[in-house]
Short mmCIF file of the C-alpha atoms (twelve columns), coordinates in Angstrom:
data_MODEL
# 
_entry.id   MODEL 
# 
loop_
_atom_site.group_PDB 
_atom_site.id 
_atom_site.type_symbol 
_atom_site.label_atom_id 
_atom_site.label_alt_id 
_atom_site.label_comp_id 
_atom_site.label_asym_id 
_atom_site.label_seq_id 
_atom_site.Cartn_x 
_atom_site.Cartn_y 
_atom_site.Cartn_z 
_atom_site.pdbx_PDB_model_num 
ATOM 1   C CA . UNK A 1   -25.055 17.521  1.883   1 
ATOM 2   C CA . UNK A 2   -23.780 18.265  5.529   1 
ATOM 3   C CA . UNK A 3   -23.049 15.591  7.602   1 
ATOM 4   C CA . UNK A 4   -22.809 17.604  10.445  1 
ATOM 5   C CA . UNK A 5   -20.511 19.933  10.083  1 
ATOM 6   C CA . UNK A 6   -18.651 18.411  6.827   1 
ATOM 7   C CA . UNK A 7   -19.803 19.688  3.764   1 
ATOM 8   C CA . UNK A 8   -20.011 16.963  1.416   1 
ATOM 9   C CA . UNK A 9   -20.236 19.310  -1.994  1 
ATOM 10  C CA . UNK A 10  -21.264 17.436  -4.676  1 
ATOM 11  C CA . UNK A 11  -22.899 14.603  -2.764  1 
ATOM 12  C CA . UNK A 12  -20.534 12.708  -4.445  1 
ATOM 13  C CA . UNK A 13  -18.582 9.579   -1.599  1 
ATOM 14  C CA . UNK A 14  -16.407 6.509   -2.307  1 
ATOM 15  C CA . UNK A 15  -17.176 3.685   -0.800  1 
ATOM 16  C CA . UNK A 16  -15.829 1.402   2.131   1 
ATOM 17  C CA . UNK A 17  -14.776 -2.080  -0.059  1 
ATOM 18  C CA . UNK A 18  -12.359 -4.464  1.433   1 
ATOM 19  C CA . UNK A 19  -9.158  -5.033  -0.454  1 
ATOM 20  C CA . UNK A 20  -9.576  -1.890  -2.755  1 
ATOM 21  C CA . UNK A 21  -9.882  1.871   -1.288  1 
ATOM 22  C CA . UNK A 22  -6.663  2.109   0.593   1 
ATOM 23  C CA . UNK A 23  -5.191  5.617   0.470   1 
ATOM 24  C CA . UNK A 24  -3.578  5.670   -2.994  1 
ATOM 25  C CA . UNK A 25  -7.234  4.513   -4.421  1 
ATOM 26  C CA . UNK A 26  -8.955  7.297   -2.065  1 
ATOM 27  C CA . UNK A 27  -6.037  9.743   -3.288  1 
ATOM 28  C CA . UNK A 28  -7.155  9.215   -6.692  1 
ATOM 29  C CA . UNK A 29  -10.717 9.411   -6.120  1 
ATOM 30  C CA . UNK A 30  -10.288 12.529  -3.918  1 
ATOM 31  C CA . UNK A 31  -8.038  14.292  -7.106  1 
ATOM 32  C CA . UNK A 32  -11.010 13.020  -9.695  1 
ATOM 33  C CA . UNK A 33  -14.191 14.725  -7.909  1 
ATOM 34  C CA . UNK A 34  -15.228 12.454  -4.586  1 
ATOM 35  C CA . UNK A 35  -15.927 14.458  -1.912  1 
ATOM 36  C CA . UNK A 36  -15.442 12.172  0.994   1 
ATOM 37  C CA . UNK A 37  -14.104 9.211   1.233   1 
ATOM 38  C CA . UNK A 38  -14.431 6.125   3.904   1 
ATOM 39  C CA . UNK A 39  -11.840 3.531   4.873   1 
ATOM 40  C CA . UNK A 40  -12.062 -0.289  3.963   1 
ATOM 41  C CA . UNK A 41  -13.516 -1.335  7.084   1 
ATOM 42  C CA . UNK A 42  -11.912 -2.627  10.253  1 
ATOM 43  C CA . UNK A 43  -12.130 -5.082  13.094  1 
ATOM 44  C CA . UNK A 44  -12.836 -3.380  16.587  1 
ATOM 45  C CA . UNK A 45  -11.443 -6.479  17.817  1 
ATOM 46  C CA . UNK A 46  -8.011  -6.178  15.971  1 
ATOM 47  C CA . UNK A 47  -7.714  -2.735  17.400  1 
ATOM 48  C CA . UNK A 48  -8.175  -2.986  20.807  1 
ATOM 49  C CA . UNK A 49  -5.602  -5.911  20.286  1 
ATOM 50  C CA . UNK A 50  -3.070  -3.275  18.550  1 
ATOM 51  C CA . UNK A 51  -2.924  -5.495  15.109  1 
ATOM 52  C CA . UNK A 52  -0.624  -3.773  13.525  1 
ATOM 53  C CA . UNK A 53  -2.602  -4.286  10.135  1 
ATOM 54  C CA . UNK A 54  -5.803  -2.918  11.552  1 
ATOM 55  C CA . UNK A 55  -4.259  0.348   11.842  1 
ATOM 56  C CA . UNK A 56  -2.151  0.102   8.682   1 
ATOM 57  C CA . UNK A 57  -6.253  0.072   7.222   1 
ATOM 58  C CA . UNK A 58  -6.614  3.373   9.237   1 
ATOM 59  C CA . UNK A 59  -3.336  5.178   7.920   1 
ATOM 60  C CA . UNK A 60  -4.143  8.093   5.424   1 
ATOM 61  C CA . UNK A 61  -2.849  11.448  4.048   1 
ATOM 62  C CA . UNK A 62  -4.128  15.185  4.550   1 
ATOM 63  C CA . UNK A 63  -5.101  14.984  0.812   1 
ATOM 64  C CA . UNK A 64  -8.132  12.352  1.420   1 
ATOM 65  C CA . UNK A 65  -9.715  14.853  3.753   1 
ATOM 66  C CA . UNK A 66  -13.002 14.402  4.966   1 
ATOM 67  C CA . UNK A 67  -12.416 10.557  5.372   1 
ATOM 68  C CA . UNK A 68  -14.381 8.207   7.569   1 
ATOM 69  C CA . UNK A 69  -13.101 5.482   9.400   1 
ATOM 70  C CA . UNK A 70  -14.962 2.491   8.890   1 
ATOM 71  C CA . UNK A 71  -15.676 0.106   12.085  1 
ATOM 72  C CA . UNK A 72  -16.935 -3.663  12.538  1 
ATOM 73  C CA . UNK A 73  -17.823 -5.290  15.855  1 
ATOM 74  C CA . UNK A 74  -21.043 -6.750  17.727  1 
ATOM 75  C CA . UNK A 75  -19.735 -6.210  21.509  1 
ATOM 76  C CA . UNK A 76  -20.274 -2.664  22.197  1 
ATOM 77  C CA . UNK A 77  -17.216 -2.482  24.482  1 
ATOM 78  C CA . UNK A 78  -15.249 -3.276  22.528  1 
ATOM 79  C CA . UNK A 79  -16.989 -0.883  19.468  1 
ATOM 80  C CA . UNK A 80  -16.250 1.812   22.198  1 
ATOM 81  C CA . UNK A 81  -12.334 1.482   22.841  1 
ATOM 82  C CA . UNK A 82  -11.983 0.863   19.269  1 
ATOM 83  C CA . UNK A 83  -13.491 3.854   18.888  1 
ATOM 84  C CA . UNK A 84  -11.327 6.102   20.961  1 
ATOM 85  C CA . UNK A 85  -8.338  4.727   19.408  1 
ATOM 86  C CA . UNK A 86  -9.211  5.490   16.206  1 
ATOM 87  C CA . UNK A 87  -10.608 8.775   16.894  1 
ATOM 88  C CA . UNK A 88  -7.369  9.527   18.473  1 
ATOM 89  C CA . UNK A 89  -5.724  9.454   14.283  1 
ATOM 90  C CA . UNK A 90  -7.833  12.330  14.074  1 
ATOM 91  C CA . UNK A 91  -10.384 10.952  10.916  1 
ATOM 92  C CA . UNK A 92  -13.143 13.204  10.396  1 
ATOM 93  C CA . UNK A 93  -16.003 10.891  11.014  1 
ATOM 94  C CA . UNK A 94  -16.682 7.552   12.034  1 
ATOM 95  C CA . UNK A 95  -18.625 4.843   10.256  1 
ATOM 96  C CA . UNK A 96  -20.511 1.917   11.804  1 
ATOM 97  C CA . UNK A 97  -20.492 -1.159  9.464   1 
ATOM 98  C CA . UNK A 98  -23.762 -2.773  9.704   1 
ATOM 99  C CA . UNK A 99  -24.068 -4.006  6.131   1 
ATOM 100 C CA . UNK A 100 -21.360 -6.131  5.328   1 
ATOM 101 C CA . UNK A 101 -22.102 -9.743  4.161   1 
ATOM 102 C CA . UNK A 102 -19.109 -11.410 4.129   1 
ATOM 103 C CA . UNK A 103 -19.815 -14.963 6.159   1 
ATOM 104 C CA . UNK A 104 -16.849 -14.548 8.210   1 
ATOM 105 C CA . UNK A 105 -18.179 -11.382 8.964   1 
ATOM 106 C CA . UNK A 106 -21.421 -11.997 9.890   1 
ATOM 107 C CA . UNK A 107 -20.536 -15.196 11.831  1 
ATOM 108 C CA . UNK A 108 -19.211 -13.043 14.582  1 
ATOM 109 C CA . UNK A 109 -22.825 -11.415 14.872  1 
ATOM 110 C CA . UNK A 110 -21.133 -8.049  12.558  1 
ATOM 111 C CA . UNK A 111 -21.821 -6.596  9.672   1 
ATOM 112 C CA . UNK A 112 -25.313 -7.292  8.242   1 
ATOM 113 C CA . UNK A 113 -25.767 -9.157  10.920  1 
ATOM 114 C CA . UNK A 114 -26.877 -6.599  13.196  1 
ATOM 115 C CA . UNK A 115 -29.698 -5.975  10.777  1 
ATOM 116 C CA . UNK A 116 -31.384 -9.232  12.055  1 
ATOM 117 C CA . UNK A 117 -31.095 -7.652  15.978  1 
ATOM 118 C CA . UNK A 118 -31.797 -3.901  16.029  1 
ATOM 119 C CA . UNK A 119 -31.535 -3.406  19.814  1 
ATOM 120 C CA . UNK A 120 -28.209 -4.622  19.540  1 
ATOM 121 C CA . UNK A 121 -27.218 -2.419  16.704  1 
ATOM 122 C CA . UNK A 122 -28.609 -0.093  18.872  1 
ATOM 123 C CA . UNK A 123 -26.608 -0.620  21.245  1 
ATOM 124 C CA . UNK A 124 -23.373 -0.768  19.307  1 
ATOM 125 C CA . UNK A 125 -23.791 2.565   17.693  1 
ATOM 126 C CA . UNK A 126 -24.620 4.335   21.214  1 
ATOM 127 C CA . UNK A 127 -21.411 2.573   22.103  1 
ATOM 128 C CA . UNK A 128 -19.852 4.467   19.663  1 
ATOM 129 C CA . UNK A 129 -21.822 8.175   20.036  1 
ATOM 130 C CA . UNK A 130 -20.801 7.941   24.126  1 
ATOM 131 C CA . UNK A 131 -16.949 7.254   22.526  1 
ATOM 132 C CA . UNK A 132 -16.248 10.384  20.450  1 
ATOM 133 C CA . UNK A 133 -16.676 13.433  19.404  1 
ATOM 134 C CA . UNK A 134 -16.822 13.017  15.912  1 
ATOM 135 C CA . UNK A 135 -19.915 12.944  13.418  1 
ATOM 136 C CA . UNK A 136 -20.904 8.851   13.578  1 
ATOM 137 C CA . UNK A 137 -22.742 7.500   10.865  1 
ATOM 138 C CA . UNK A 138 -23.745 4.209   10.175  1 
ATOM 139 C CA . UNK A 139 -24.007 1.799   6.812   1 
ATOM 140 C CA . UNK A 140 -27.055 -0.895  6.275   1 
ATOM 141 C CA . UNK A 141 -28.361 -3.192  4.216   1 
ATOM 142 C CA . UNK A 142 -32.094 -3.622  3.677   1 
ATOM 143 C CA . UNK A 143 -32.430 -6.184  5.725   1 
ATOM 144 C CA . UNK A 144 -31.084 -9.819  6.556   1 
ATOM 145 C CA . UNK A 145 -33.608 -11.330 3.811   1 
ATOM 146 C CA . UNK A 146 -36.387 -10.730 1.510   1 
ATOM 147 C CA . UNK A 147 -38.922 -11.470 4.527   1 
ATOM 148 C CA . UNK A 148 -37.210 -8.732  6.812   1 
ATOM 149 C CA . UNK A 149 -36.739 -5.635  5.255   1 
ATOM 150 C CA . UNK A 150 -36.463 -3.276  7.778   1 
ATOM 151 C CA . UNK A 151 -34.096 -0.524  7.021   1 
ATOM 152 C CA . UNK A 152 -36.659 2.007   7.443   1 
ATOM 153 C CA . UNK A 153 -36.815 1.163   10.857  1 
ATOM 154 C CA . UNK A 154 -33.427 0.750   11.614  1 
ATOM 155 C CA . UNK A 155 -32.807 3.936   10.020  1 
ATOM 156 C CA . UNK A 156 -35.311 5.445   12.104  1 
ATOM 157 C CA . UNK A 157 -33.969 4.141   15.627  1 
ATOM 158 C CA . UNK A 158 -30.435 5.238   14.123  1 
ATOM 159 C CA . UNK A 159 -31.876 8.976   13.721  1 
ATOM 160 C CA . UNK A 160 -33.270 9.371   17.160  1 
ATOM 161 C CA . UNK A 161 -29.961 7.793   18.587  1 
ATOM 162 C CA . UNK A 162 -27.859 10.921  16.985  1 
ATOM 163 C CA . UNK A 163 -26.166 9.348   13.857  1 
ATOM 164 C CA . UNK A 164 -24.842 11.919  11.962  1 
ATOM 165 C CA . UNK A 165 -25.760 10.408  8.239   1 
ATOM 166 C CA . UNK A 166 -27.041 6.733   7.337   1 
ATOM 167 C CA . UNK A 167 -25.633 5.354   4.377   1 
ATOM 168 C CA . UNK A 168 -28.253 1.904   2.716   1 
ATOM 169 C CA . UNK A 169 -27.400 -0.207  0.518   1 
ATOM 170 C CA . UNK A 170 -30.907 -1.910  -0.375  1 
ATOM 171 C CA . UNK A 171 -29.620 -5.387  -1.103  1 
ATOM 172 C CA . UNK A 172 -30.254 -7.877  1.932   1 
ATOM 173 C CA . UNK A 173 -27.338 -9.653  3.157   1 
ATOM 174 C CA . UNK A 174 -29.196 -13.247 1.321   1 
ATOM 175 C CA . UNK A 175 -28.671 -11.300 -1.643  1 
ATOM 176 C CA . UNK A 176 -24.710 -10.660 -1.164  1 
ATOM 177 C CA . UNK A 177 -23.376 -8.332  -4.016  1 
ATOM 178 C CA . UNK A 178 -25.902 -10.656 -6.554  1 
ATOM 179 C CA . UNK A 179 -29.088 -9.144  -8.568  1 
ATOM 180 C CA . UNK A 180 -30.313 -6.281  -8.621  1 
ATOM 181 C CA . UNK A 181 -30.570 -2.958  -5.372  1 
ATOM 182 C CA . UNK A 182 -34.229 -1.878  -4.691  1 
ATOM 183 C CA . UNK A 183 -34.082 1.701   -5.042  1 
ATOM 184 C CA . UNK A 184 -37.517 1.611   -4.740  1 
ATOM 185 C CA . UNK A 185 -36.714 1.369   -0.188  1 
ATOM 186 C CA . UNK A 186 -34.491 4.416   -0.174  1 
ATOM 187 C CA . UNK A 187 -36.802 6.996   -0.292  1 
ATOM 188 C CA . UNK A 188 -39.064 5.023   2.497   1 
ATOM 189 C CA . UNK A 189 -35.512 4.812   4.543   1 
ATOM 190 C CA . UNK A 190 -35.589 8.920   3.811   1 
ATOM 191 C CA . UNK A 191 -38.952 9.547   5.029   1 
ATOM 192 C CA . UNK A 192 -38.327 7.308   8.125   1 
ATOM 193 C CA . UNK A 193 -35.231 9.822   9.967   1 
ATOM 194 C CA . UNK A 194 -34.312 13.401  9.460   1 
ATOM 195 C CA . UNK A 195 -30.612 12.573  8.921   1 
ATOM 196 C CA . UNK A 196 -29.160 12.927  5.572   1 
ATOM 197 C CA . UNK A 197 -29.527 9.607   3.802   1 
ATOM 198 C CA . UNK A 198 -26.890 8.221   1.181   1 
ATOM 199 C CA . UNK A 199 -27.910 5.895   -1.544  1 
ATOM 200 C CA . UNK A 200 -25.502 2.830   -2.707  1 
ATOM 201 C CA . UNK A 201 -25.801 0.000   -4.509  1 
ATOM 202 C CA . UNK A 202 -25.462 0.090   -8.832  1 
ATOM 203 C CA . UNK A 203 -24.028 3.540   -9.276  1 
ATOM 204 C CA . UNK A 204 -21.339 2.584   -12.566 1 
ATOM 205 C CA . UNK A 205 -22.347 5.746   -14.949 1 
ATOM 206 C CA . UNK A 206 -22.521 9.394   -14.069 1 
ATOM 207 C CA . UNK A 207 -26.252 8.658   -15.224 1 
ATOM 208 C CA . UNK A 208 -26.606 6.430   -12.549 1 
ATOM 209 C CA . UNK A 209 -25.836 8.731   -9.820  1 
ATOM 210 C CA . UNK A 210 -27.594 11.264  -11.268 1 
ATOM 211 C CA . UNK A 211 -30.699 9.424   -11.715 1 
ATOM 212 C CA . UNK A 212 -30.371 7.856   -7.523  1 
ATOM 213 C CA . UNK A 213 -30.514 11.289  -6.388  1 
ATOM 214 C CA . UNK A 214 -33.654 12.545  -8.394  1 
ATOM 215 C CA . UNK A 215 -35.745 8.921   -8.243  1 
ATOM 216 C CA . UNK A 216 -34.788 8.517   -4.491  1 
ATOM 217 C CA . UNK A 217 -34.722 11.830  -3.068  1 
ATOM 218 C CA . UNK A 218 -31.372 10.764  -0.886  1 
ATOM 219 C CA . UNK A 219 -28.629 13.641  -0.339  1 
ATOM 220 C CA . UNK A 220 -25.952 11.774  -1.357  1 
ATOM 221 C CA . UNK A 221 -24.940 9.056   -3.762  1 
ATOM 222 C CA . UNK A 222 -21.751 6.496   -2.301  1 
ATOM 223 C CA . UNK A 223 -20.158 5.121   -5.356  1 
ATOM 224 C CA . UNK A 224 -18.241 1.213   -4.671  1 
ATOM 225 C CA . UNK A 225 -16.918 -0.916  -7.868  1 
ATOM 226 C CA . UNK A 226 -17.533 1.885   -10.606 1 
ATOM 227 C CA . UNK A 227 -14.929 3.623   -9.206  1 
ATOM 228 C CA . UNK A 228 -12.754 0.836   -9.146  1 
ATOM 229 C CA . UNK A 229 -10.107 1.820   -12.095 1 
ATOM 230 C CA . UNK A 230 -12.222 4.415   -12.918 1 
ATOM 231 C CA . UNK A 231 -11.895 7.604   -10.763 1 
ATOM 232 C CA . UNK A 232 -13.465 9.657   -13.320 1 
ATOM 233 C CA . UNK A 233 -16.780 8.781   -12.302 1 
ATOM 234 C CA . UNK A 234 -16.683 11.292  -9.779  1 
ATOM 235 C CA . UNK A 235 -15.953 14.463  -11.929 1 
ATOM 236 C CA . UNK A 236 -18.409 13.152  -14.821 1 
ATOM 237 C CA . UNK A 237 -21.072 12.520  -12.428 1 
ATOM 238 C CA . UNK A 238 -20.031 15.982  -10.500 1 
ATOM 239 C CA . UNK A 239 -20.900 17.498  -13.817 1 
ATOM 240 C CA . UNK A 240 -23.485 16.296  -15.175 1 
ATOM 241 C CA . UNK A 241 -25.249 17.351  -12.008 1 
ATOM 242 C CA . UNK A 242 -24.076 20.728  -12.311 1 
ATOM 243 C CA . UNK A 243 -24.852 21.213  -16.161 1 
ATOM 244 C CA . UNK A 244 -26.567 18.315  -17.327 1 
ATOM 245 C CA . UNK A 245 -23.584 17.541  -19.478 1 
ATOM 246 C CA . UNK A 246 -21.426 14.365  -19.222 1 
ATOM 247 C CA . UNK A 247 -17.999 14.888  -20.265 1 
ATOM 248 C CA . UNK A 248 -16.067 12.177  -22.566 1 
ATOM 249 C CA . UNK A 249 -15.503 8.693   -21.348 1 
ATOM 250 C CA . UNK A 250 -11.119 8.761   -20.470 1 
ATOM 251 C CA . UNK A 251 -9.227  8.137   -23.701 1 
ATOM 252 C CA . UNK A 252 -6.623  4.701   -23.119 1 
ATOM 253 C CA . UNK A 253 -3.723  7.612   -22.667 1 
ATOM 254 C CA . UNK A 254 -5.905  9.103   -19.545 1 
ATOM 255 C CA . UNK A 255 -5.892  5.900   -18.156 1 
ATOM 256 C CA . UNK A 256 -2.209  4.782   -18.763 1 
ATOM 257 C CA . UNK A 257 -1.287  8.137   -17.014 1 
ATOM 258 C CA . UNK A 258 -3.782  7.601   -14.228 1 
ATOM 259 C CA . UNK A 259 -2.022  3.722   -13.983 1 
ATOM 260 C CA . UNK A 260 1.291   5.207   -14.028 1 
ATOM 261 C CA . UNK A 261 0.265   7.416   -11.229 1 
ATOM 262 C CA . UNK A 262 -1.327  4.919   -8.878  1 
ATOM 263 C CA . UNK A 263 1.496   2.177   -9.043  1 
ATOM 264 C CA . UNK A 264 3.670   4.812   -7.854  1 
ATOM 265 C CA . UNK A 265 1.318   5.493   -4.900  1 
ATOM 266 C CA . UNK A 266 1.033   1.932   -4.021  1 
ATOM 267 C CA . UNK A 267 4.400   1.025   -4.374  1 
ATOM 268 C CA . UNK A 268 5.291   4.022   -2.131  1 
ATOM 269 C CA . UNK A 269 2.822   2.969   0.572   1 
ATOM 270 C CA . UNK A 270 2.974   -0.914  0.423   1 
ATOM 271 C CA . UNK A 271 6.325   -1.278  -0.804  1 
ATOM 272 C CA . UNK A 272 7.992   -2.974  -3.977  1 
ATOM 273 C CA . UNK A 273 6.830   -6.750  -3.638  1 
ATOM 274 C CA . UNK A 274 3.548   -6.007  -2.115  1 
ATOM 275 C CA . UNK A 275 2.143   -3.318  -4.472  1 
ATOM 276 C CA . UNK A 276 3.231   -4.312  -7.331  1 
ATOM 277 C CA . UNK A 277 1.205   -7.965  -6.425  1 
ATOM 278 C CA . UNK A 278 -2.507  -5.266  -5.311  1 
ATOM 279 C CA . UNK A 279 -1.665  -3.023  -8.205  1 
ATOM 280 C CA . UNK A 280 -2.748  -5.966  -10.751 1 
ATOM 281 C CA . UNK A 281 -6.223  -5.221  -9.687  1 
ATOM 282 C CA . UNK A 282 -6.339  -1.984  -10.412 1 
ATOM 283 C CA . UNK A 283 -4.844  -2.380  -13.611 1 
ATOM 284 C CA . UNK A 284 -7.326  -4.925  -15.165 1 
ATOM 285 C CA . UNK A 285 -9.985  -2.337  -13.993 1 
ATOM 286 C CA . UNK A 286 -7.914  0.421   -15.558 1 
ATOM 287 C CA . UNK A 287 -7.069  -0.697  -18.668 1 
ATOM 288 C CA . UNK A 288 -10.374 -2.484  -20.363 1 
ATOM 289 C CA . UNK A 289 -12.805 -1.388  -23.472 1 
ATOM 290 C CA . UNK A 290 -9.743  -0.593  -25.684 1 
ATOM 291 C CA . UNK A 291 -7.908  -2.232  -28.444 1 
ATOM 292 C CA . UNK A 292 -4.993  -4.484  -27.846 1 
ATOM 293 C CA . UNK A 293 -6.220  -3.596  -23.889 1 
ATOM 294 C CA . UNK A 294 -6.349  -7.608  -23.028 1 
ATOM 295 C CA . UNK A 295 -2.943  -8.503  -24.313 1 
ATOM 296 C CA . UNK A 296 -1.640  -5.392  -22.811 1 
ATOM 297 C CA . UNK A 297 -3.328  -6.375  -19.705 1 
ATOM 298 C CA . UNK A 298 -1.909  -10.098 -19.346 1 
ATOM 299 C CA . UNK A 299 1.756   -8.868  -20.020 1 
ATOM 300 C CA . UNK A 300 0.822   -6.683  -16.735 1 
ATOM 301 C CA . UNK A 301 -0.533  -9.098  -14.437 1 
ATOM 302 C CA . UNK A 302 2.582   -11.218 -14.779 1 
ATOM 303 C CA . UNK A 303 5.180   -8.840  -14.820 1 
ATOM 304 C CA . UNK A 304 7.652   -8.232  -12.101 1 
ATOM 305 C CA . UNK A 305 9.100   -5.198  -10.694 1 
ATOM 306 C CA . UNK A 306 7.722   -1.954  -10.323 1 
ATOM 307 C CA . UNK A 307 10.314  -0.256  -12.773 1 
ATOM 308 C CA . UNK A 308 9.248   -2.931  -15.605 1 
ATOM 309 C CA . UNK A 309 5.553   -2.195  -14.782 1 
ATOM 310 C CA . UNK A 310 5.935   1.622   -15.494 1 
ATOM 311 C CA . UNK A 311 8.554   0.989   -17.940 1 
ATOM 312 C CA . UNK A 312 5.622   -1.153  -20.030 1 
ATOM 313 C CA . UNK A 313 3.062   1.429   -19.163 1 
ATOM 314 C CA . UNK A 314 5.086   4.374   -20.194 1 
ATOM 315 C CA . UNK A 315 5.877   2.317   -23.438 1 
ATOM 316 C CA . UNK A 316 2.039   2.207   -24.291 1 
ATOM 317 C CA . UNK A 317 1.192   5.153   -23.297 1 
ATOM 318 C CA . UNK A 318 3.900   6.886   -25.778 1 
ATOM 319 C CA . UNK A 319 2.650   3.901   -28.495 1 
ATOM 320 C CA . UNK A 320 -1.110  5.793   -27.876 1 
ATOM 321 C CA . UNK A 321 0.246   9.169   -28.160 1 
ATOM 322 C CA . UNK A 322 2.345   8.820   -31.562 1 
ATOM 323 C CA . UNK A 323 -0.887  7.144   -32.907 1 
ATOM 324 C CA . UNK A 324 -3.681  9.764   -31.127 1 
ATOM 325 C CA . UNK A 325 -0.734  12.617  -33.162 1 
ATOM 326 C CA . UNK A 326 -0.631  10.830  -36.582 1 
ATOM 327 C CA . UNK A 327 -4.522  10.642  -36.399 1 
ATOM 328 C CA . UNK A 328 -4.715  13.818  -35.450 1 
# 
């Protein structure tokens, strides 16, 4: 998949979701097989106002390269200066977020919100084209509601504006993150633009991925909570394209190493307090599916300390070794 000039090789992207891919997540998908990556999103309005934690979002290493940066706003003005200053970090795209449905979100006329006004999503996005350089895409839902599905013809006003890739999630914004994405619009949404065309929505097994590219006929697959604690998906999807082989599910050692690793990132980035407090996230998605996993789990969501953390997860992880030896 190109989106422009990136080549997206496999077709294989992480998600934008709020509260969970900051850098060391997108790191760790980068290192397990994604081949693009997109910031949580952020507020136009908080950077045009400077907010310091709008451009903490926006901060990212060499390593998570090509990475989009992920924008919500409803006045184009203000989509445009927020624009420039992010382009000015030097990202490698930039994403329009027209599919969030979040009611704070939405309240402000953002998000999934401009699927219920095309002319002003219209207008947002040329806000945004005019602004930069950079490849702009642009991610929808299917529509605001089960009576107005029209991400076909969204996507198709995106394509004539100059979008560089539409990304559809085909729940409507009524539905929220609840039931069940209609796969069955994405290949419509395909047929309506000439832009590559990324499928989300229900991607959590290597099957799953595999299967959204062949039933939809999109060019790329963008994978959200089955990454979450499980990088891997990535590589095992990545291969089973290739050969039509899945590799192994991680063993509980692959995923005490990959814990290990990520506190360290977050702790580096965020700080002692503060990561330790977002790394319990990641470690309940980690560490599930295994034996003694839920005791080890609530010792770890309580704990205090970054050194203790690793201390306990470099503890179990020599625990699984000794046994994976003496059963070997």
């Amino acid at each position: 998949m190109l989106i422009r000039d990136i080549s997206v090789d496999p077709p294989l992207v992480l998600a934008p979701l709020a509260g969970l891919t900051d850098s060391a997540m997108r790191r760790l998908c980068r290192r397990n097989g994604a081949s693009m990556v997109w910031t949580e999103m952020v507020s136009a309005e908080g950077a045009i106002r400077n907010s310091w934690k709008t451009f903490e979002l926006l901060a990212f290493h060499e390593e998570e390269r090509p990475i989009a940066f992920q924008l919500f706003g409803s006045r184009p003005e203000s989509m445009a200066e927020a624009t420039r200053r992010a382009a000015a970090l030097k990202p490698d795209a930039i994403d329009v977020n027209a599919g969030c449905p979040v009611k704070k979100v939405v309240k402000s006329t953002s998000g999934a919100a401009l699927m219920k006004d095309l002319e002003l999503l219209r207008d947002v996005v040329q806000a945004v084209i005019e602004s930069t350089t950079l490849p702009v895409t642009v991610k929808i839902r299917s529509g605001w509601d089960e009576c107005s599905i029209n991400a076909p013809e969204a996507a198709g006003m995106l394509g004539e504006l100059g979008v560089a890739a539409i990304t559809v999630h085909p729940r409507t914004r009524s539905q929220g993150f609840k039931g069940v994405s209609d796969w069955s619009l994405l290949p419509e949404v395909k047929r309506s633009c000439s832009v590559p065309v990324i499928g989300s929505g229900d991607v959590k097994t290597p099957e799953d991925a595999l299967r959204m590219l062949e039933e939809t006929g999109v060019d790329g697959v963008m994978i959200g909570r089955g990454a979450v604690g499980n990088p891997w998906l990535f590589s095992r999807a990545a291969a089973l394209i290739a050969t039509g082989k899945v590799p192994p599910e991680p063993t509980l050692a692959e995923r005490l190493r990959l814990a290990i690793e990520h506190l360290g990132l977050i702790v580096e980035a965020k700080g002692e307090h503060r990561g330790v407090m977002e790394m319990r996230k990641h470690i309940v998605a980690t560490l599930k599916g295994f034996p003694g996993a839920v005791e080890l789990r609530r010792e770890l969501v309580i704990m205090e300390g970054s050194e203790n953390v690793r201390a306990r997860l470099e503890r179990a992880l020599a625990e699984e070794v000794r046994c994976d030896d003496s059963n070997g």
